[in-house]
N, C-alpha and C positions, 0 to 999 in steps of 0.2 A: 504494500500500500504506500509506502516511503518513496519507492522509486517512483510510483504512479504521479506522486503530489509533485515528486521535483521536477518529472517529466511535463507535467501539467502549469508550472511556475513556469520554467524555462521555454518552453514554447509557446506561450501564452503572455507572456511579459509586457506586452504594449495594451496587451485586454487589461491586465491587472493593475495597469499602474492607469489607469483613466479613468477620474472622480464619476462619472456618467454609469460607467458598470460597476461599480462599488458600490452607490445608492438601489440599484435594482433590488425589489423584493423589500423593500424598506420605505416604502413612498409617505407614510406616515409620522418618521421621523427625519426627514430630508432636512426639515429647514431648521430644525431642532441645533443639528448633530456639525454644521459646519464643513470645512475641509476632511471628508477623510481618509484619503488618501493621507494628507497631513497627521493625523489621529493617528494613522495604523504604523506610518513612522518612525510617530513618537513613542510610540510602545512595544516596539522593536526591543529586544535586549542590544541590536545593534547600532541604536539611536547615542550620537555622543552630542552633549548639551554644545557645541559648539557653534554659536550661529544661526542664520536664519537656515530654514529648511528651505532649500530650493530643487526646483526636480532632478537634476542631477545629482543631490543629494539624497533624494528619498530613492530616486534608480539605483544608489548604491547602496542603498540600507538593505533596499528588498533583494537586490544580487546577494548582497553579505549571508543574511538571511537562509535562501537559499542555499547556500553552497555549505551553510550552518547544518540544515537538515538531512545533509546525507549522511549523517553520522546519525548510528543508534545513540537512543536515550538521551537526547537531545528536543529541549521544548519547542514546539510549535505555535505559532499565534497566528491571530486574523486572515491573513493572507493564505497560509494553509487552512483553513477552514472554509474557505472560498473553492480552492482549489481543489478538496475535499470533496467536496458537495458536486463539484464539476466531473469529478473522477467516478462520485456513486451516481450521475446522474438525476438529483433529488436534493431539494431546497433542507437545506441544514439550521437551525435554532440554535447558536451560539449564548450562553448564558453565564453571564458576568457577575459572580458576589456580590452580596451585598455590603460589601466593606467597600473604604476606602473612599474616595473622589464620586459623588454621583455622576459627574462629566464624563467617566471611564465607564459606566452602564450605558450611557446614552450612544458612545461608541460602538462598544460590543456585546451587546443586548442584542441584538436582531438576527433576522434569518436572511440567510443567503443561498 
């Protein structure tokens, strides 16, 4: 299933990185939730507080990302759950603690 998600990031990579297909399946919380493409970024464990986020920099977080994943027992976030969902063919419900930042529910709270 690891190989399937990285195969599906890596060939997929201009679908994924486009705020337009990241709000699908979410039309309810659109205007809510802001940039998230940005969002999914910043909660990268590969996100370094340096600067502004500009797309050449989220293009490298989600590369880093990626190339993170091919290695077992190694965490996945947002962008594998997209990719996920793409792989089982079938809308996935991502569900975010109730700890923490409510602005990080509002992100990764939804289905894709």
């Amino acid at each position: 299933m690891r190989t399937r998600i990285v195969a599906e990031l890596t060939l997929n990579e201009e679908y994924n990185l486009n705020e337009t297909n990241l709000i699908k399946g979410e039309v309810a919380n659109t205007e809510k939730v802001g940039s998230l493409i940005k969002a999914y970024a910043m909660y990268s464990e590969e996100y370094m507080h340096d600067g502004k986020l500009t797309s050449d920099k989220i293009r490298d977080i989600y590369e880093r990302e990626v190339l993170k994943i091919t290695k077992e027992k190694v965490y996945m976030g947002i962008w594998q759950i997209h990719a996920l969902s793409s792989v089982l063919g079938m809308s996935l419900r991502s569900i975010y603690h109730e700890l923490g930042n409510p602005v990080v529910r509002r992100h990764l709270n939804r289905t894709v």
